[in-house]
C-alpha positions in Angstrom: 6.7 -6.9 4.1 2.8 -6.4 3.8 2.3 -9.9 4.4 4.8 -10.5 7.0 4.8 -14.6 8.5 1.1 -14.8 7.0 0.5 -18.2 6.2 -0.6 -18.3 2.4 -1.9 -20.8 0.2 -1.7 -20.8 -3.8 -3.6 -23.3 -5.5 -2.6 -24.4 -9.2 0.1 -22.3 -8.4 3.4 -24.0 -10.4 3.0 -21.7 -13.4 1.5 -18.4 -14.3 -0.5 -16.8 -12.6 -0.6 -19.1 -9.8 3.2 -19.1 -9.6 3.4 -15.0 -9.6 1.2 -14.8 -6.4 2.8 -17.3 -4.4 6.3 -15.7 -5.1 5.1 -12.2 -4.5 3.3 -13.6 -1.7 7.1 -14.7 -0.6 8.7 -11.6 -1.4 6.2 -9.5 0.9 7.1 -12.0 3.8 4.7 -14.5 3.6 5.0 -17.9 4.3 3.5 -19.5 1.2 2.2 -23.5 0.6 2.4 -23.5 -3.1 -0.7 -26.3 -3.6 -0.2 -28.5 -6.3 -0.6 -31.7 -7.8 2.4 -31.7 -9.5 4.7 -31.8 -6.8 8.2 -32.4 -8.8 7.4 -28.9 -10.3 6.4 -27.7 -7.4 9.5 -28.5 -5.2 11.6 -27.5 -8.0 9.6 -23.9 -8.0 10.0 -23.6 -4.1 13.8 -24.4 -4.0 14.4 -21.3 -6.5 12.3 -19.6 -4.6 13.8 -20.4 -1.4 17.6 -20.1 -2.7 16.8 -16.5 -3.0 15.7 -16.4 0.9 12.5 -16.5 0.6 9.9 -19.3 3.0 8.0 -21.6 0.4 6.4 -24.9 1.2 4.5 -27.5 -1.0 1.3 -29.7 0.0 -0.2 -31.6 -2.2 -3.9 -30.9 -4.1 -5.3 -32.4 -6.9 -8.7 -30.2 -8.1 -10.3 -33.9 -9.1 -10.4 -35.2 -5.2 -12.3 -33.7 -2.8 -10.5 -35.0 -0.4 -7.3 -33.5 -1.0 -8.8 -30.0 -0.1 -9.3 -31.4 3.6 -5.7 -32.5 3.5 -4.0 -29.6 2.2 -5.7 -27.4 4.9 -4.8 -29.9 7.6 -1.5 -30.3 7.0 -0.7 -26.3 6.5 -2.6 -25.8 9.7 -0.6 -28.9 11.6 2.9 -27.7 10.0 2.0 -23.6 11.0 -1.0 -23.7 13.8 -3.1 -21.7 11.5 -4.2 -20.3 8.1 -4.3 -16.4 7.2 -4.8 -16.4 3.7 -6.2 -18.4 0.7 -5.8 -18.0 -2.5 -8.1 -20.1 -5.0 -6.7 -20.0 -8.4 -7.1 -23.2 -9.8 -9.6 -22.9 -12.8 -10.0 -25.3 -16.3 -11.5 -25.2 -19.3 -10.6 -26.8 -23.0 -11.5 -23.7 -25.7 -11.7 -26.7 -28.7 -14.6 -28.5 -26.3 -16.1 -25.5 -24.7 -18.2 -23.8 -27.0 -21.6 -22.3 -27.3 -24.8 -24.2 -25.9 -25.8 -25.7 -28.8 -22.4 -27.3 -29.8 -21.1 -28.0 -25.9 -21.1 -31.9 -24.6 -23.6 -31.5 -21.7 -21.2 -34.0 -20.0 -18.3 -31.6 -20.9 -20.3 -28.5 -19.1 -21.4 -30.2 -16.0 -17.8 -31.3 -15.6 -16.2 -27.8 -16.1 -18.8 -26.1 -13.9 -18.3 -28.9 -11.2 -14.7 -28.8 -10.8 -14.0 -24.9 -11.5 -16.7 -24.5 -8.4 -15.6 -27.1 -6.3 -12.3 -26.3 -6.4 -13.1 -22.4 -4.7 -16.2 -24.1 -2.3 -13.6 -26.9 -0.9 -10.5 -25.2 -0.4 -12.6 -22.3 1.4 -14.8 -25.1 3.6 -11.8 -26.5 4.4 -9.5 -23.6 5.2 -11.9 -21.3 7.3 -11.9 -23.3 10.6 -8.2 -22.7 10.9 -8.3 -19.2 10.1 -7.8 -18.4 13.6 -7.4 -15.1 14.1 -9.7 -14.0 10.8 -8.5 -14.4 7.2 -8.6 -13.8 3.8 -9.5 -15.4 0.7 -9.4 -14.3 -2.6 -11.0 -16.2 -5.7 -9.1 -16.0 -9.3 -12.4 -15.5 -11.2 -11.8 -14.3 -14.7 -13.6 -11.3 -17.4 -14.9 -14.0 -18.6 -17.1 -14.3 -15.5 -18.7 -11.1 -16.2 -19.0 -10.5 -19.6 -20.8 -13.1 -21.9 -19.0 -14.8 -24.7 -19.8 -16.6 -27.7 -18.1 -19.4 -26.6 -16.6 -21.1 -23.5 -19.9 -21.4 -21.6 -18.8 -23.6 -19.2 -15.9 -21.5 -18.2 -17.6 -18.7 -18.2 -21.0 -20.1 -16.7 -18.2 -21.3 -13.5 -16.5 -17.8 -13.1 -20.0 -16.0 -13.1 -20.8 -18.9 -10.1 -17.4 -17.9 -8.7 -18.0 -14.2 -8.7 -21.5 -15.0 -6.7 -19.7 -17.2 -4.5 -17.2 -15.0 -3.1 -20.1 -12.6 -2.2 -22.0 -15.4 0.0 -18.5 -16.2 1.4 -17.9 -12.6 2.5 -21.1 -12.8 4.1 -21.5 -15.6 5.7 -17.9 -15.4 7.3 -17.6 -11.5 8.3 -18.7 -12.8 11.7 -15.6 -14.5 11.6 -13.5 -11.5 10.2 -12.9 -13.7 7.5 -12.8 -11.6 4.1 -13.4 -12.6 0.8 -12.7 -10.8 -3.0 -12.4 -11.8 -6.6 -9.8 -10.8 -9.0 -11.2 -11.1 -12.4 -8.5 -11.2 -15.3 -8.3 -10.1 -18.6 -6.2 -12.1 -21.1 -3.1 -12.3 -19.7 0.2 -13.4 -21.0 0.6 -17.1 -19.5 1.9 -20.4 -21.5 -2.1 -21.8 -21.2 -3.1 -18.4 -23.2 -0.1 -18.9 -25.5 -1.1 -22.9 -25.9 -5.1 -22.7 -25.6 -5.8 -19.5 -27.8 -4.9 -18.6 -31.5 -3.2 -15.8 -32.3 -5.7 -14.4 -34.5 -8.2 -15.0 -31.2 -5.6 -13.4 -29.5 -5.2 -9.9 -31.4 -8.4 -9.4 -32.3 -8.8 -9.7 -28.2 -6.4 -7.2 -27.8 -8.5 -4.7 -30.0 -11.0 -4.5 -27.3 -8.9 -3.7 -24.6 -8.1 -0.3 -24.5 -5.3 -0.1 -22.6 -3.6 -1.8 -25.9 -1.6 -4.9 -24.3 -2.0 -8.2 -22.4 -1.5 -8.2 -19.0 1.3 -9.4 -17.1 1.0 -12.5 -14.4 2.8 -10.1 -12.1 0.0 -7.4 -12.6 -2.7 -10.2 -11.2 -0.5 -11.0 -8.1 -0.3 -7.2 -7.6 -4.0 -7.2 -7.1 -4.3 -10.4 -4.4 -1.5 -8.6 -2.4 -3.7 -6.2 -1.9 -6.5 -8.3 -1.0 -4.3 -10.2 1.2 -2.3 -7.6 2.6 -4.4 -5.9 5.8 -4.5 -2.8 3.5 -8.1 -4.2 2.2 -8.9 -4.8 6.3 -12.1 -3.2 5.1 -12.9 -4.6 2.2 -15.1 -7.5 1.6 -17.1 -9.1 -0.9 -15.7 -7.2 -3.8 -15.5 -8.0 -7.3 -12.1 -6.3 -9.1 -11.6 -6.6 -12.5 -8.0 -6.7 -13.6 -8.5 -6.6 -17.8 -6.8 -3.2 -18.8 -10.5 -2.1 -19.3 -11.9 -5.0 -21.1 -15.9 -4.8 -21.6 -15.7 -1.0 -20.6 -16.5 0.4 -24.1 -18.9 0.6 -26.0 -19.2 -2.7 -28.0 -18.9 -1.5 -31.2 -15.0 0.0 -29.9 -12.7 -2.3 -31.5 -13.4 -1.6 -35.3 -13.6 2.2 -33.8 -10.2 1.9 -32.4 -9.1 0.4 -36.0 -9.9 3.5 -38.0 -9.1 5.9 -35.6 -5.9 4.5 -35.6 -5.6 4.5 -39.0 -5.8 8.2 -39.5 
């Protein structure tokens, strides 16, 4: 129970990696808001969840409205009294749009950038002044954030913003014991990777990642428990990469690996 009656909000949260957090949020005694604009899927999500025992709520967010980051904090803080952690994971891109700068729509960028950073610098704004008693928040960045690409610059231009973000967050609210951290995934095995990527993109992204497998949705909650849990009390402003050592080697490690393994 490392998050015992800790009242929890998971953005974009009605499918995978959203959807692992707030139900291992749950399981470690949480109350969790699973924030969504989808509620149908989300009330449907919350009743398994709570047939099994476990205390999840829905409040509606839609990434596009500003004002429906106001909202979703209000009405968690009116239901509960206060809010102890935030978890940002919404995040958007379209790989067939978001290319490299000369082939991008600059409409298309600006777009991407806009709502991917929005959607971390609203819910936070809104959620901090009901963090009572201190909080946390912890930003779903992505690899991609960190290491450049040669394509999906608006995505990546976004979690790179994201990453910087959470820094002047942790900053700026330690006065208020308010923490902040990033968890940066690798390519991990959700139905968006499955539906967005090819499968050729997809193994020869596996070649560069030398634990040899995708990560599991389960493996990214692991990492926001932690950040959530008042085992990071002490930690702040940190930027953890969850990618089974993607962008560790050198870059010339993939067609390495491929003979090596060939022997």
């Amino acid at each position: 129970m490392k998050l015992k009656d800790k009242i929890t909000i998971v953005t974009a949260s009605t499918r995978g990696i959203g959807l692992a957090i707030a139900e291992a949020c749950a399981r470690e005694g949480a109350v969790v808001y699973m924030a969504a604009r989808n509620l149908e899927r989300a009330e449907k999500e919350a009743a398994r969840l709570n047939g099994e025992g476990l205390k999840v709520k829905c409040v509606y967010n839609d990434a596009s409205i500003p004002e429906s980051y106001i909202s979703m904090a209000d009405t968690v803080a009116k239901n509960e009294g206060r809010i102890d952690v935030l978890v940002n994971n919404f995040g958007t891109s379209d790989p067939k749009r978001d290319l490299d700068l000369a082939n991008t729509d600059a409409d298309f960028y600006i777009d991407t950038v806009t709502l991917n950073l929005r959607s971390v610098f609203m819910a936070s704004k809104a959620v901090i002044g009901h963090m009572k008693n201190g909080g946390s928040i912890i930003n779903i960045s992505s690899v991609g954030g960190s290491v450049p690409d040669i394509s999906q610059i608006a995505y990546g231009t976004s979690k790179a913003a994201i990453n910087y973000l959470t820094k002047l967050i942790a900053v700026h609210e330690a006065k208020n014991n308010i923490r902040c951290n990033a968890v940066l995934p690798g390519m991990t095995a959700t139905d968006a990777v499955k539906e967005k990527l090819s499968e050729d993109f997809r193994s020869l992204f596996l070649k560069h990642i030398p634990l040899c497998r995708i990560g599991l949705p389960e493996e990214i909650a692991a990492a926001v428990l932690y950040f959530a849990s008042d085992s990071s009390a002490y930690t702040t402003g940190q930027i953890l990469t969850v990618s089974g050592g993607f962008g560790l080697a050198t870059p010339v490690y993939g067609d390495l690996k491929n003979k090596l393994d060939r022997r």
